[in-house]
C-alpha positions as CSV (number, residue, x, y, z in Angstrom):
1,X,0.0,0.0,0.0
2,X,1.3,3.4,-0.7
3,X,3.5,5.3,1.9
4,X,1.3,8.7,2.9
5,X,4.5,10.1,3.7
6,X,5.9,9.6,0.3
7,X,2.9,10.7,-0.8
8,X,2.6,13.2,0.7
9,X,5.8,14.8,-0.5
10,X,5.2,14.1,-4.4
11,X,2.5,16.3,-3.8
12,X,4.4,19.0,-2.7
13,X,5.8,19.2,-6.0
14,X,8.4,18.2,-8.4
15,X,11.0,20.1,-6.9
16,X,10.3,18.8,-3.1
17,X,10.1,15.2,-4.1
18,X,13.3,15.5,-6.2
19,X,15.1,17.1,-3.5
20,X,14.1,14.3,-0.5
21,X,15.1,11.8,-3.3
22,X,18.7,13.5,-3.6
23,X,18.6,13.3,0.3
24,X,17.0,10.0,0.6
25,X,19.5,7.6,-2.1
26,X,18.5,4.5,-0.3
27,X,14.9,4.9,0.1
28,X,12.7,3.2,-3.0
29,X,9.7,5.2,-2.6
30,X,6.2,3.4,-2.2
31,X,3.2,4.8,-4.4
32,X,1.7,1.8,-4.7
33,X,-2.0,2.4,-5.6
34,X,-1.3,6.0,-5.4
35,X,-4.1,8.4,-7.2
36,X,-1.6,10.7,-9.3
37,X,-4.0,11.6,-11.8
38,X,-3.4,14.6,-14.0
39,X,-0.4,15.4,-11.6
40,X,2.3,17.6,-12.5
41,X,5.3,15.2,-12.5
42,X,7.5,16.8,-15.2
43,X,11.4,15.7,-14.3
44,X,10.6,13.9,-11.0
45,X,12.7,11.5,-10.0
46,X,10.8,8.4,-9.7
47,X,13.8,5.5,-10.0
48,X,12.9,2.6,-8.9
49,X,9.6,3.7,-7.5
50,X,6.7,1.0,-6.7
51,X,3.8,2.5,-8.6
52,X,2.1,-0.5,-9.3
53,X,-1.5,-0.6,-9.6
54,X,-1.2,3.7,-9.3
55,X,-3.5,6.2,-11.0
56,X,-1.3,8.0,-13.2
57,X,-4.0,8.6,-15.7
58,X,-3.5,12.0,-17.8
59,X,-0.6,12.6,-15.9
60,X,2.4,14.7,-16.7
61,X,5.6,12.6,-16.8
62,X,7.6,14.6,-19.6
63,X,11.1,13.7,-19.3
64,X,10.7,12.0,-15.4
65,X,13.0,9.7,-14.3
66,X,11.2,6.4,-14.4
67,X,14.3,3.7,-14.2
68,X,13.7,0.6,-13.0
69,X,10.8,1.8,-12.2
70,X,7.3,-1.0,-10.5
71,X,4.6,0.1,-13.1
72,X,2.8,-3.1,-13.3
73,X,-1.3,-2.3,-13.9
74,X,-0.9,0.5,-13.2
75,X,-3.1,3.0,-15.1
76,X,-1.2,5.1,-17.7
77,X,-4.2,6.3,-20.0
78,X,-3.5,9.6,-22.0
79,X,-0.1,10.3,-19.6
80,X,1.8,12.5,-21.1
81,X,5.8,10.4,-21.2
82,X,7.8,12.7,-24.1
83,X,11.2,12.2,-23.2
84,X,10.5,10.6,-20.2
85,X,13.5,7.6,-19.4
86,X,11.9,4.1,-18.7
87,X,15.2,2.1,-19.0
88,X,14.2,-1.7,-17.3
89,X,10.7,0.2,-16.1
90,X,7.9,-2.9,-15.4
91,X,4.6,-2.0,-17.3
92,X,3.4,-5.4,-17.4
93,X,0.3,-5.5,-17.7
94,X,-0.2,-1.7,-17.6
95,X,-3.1,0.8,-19.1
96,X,-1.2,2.6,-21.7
97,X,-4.2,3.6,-24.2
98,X,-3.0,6.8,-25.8
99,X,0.0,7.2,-23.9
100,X,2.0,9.9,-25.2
101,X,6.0,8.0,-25.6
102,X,7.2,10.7,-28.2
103,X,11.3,10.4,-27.2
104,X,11.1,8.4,-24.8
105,X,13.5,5.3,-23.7
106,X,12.1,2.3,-23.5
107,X,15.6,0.3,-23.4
108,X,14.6,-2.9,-21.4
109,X,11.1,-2.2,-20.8
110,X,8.7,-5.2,-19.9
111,X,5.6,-4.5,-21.9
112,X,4.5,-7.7,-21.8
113,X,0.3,-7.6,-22.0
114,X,0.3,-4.2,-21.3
115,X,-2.5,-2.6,-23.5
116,X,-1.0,-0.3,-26.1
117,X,-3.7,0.7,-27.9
118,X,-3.5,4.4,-29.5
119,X,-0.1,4.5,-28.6
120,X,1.8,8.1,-29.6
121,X,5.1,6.9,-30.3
122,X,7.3,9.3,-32.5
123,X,10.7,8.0,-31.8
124,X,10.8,6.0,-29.1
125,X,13.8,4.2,-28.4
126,X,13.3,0.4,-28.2
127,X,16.9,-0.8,-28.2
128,X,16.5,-4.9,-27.0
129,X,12.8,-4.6,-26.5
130,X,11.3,-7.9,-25.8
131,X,10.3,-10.3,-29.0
132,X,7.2,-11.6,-27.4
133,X,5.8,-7.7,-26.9
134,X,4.4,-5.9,-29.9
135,X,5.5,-2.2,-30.4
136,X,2.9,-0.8,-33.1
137,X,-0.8,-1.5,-31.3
């Protein structure tokens, strides 16, 4: 379940959270389940964050740091990703209908029966993407 300390702080802004992340190098932060739609999450820091089964729906996450990052089912719809850096992120099973992936790195991302279904994907960077995953929806 998510941390309402973490949470609280994400919701103190981009540059609060990205600050007690620079502070806190050891802590994996917990927004499990969170309800982070439509936030404002442009550059956050969000390595190796556990944001499975979160509400990230419409939400800004243009050029965020999303490495490594717990994604499974969580809900992605319409999320704004340009440029955001999802190196090894986990978005199996995920809600990524219209997701906006213009620039983005996807190097190592599990897709696997996540729905990608009017996808936005101008230049994404797929480097070893997984064969069983399909790229166009």
């Amino acid at each position: 379940m998510v941390d309402a300390a973490h949470l609280a702080i994400i919701w103190q802004g981009v540059a609060a959270w990205n600050e007690w992340r620079a502070q806190q190098v050891n802590v994996r932060p917990d927004l499990q389940a969170a309800n982070l739609q439509r936030a404002n999450l442009q550059g956050a820091n969000l390595e190796r964050a556990n944001l499975q089964h979160a509400n990230l729906q419409r939400a800004n996450l243009q050029n965020a740091n999303l490495r490594h990052t717990r994604l499974q089912k969580a809900n992605l719809q319409r999320a704004d990703l340009q440029a955001a850096d999802l190196q090894g992120a986990k978005l199996r099973k995920a809600k990524l209908q219209r997701v906006n992936f213009q620039r983005a790195n996807l190097d190592r991302a599990d897709l696997r029966a996540a729905d990608l279904q009017g996808l936005i994907s101008s230049e994404p960077t797929f480097k070893t993407p997984n064969s069983s995953v399909p790229i166009c929806p």
